[in-house]
Backbone as ProteinMPNN parsed JSONL, in Angstrom:
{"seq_chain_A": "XXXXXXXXXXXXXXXXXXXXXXXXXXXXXXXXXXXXXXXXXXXXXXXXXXXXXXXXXXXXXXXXXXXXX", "coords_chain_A": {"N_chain_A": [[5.757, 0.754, -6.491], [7.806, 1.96, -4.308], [10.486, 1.11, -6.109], [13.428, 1.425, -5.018], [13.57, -1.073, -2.773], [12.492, -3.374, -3.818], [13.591, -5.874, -3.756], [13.798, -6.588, -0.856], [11.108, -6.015, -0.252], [9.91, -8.369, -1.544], [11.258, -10.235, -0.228], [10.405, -9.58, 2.475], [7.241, -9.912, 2.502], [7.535, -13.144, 2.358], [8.161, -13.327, 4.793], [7.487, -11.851, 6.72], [3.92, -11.531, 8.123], [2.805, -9.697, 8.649], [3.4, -6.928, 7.481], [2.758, -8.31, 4.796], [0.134, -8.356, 4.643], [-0.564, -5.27, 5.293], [1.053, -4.317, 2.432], [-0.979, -5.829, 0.977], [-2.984, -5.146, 0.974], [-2.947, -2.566, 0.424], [-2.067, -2.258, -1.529], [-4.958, -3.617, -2.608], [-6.747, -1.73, -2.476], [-5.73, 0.534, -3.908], [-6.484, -0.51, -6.472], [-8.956, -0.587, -6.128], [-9.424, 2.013, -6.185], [-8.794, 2.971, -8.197], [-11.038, 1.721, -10.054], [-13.221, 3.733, -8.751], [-12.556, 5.969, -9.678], [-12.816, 5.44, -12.438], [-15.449, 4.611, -12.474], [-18.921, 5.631, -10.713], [-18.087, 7.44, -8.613], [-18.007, 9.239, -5.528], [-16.262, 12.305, -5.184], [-15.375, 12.564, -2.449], [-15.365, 9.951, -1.545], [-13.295, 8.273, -2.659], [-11.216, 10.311, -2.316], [-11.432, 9.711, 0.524], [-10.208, 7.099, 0.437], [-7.829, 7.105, -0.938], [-6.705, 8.338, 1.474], [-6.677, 6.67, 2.841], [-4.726, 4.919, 1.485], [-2.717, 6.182, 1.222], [-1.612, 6.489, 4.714], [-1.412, 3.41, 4.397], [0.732, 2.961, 3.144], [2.817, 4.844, 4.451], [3.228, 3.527, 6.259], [3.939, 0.842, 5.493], [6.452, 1.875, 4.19], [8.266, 2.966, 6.81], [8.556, 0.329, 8.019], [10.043, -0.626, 5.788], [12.343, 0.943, 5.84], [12.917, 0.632, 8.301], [13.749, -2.231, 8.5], [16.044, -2.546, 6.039], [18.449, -2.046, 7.33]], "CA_chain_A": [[5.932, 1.399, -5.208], [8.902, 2.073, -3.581], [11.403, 0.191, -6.403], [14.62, 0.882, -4.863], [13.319, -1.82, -1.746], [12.297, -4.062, -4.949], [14.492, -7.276, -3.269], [13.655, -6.195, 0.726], [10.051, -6.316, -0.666], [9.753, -9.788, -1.874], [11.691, -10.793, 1.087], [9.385, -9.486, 3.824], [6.224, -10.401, 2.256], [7.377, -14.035, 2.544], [8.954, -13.476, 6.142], [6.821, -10.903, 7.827], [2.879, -11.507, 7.529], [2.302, -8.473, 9.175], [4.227, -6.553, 6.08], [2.26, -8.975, 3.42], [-1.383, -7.672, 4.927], [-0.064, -3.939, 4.644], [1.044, -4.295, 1.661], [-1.786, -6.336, -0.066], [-4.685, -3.903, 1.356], [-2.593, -0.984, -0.157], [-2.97, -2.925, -3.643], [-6.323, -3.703, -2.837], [-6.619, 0.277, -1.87], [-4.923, 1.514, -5.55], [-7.456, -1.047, -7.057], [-10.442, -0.32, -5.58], [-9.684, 3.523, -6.107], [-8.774, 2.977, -10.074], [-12.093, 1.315, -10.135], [-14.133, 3.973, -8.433], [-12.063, 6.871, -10.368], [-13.436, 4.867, -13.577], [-17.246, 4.985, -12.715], [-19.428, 6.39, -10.932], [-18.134, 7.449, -7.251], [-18.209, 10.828, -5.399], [-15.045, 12.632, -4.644], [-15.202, 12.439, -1.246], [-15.307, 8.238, -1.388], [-12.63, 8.495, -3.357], [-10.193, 10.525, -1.102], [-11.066, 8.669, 1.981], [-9.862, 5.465, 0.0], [-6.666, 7.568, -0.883], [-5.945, 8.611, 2.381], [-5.846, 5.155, 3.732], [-3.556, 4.349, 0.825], [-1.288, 6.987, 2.2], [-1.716, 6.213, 5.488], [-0.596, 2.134, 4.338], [2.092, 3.273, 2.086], [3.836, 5.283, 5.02], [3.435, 2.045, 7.31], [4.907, 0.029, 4.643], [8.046, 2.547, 4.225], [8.757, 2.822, 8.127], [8.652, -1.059, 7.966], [11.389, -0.791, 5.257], [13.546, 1.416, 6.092], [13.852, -0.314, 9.687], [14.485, -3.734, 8.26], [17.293, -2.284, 5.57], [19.482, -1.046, 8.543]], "C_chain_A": [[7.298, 1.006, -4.646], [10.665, 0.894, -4.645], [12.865, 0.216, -5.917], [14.483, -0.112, -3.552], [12.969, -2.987, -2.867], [12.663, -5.505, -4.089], [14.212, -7.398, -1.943], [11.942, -6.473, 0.666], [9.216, -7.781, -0.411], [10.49, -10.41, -0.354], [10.638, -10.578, 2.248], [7.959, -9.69, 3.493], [6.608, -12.09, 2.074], [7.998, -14.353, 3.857], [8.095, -12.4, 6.983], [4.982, -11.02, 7.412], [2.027, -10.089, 7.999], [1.969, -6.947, 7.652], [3.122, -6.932, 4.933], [0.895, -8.068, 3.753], [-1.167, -6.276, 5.086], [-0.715, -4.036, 2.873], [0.2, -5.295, -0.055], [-2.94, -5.792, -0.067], [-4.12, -2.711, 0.577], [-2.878, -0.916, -1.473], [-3.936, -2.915, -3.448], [-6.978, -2.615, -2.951], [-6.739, 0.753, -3.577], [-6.009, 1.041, -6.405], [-8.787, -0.722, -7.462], [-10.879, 1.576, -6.359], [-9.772, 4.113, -7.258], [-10.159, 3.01, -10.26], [-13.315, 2.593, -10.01], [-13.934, 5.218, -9.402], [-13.074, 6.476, -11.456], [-15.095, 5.218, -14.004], [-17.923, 5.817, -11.966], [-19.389, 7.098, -9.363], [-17.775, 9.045, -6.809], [-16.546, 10.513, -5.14], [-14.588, 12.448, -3.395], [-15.111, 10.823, -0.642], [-13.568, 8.019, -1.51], [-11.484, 8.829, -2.64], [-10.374, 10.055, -0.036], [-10.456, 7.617, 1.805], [-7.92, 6.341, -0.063], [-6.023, 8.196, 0.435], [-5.838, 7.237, 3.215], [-5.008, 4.691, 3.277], [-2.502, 5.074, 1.801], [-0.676, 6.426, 3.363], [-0.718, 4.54, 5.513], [0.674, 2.402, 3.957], [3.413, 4.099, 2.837], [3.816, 4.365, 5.902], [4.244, 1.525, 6.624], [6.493, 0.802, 4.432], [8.814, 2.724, 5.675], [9.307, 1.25, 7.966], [10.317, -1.147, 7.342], [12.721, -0.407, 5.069], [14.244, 0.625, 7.307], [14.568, -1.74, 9.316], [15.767, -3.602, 7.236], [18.144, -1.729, 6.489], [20.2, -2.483, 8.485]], "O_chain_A": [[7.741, -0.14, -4.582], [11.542, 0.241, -4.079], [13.596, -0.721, -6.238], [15.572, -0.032, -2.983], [13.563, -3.943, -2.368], [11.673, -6.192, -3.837], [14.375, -8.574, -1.616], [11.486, -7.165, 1.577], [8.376, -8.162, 0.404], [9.819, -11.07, 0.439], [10.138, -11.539, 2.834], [7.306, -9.612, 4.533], [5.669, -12.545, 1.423], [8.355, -15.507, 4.092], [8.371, -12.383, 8.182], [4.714, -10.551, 6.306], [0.91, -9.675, 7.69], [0.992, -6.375, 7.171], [2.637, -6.048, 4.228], [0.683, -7.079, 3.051], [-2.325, -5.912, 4.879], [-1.804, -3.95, 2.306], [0.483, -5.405, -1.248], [-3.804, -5.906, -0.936], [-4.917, -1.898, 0.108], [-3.481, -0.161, -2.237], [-4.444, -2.027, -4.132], [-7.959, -2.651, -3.693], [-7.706, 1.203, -4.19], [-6.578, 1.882, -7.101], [-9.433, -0.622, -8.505], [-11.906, 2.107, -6.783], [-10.359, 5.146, -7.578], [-10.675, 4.078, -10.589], [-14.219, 2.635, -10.845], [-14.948, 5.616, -9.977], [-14.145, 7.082, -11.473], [-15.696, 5.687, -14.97], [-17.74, 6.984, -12.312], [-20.475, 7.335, -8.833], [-17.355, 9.891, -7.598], [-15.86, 9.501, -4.991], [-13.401, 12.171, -3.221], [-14.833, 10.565, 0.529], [-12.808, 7.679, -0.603], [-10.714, 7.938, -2.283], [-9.336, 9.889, 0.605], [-10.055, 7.003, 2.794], [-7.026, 6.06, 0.735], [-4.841, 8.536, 0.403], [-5.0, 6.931, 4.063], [-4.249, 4.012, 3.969], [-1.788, 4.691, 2.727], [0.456, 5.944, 3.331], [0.263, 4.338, 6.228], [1.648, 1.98, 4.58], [4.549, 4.171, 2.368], [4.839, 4.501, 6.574], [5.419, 1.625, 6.976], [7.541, 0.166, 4.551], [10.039, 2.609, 5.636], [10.512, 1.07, 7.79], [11.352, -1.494, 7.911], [13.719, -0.901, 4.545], [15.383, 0.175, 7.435], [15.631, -2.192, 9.74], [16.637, -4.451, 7.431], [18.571, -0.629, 6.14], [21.204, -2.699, 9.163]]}, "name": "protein", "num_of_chains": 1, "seq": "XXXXXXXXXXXXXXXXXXXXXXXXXXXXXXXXXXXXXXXXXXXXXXXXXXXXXXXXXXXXXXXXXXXXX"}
């Protein structure tokens, strides 16, 4: 996710804990959603889990664009 922030990344997950809990629910998110893809979960589980990814994943890019300025 997002590799040209790759270095801005690692930096604000050990300087912003706000940032780290984002971006460790969004993993937990992608995880969870592999998982349910895998076995045995309705569609509609499924996209509610992916729209919260979204939802994190454009928090987390606001975040990084403001702090690369």
């Amino acid at each position: 996710m997002f590799p040209e922030f790759r270095d801005l990344i690692s930096k604000l997950k050990t300087e912003d804990a706000h940032f780290t809990r984002l971006f460790d629910k969004h993993n937990d998110l992608d995880q969870q959603i592999k998982n349910m893809e895998a076995g045995i979960a309705s569609a509609a589980e499924v996209e509610t889990l992916k729209k919260e990814k979204l939802k994190l994943k454009d928090e987390l890019y606001v975040i990084l664009k403001a702090a690369s300025v």
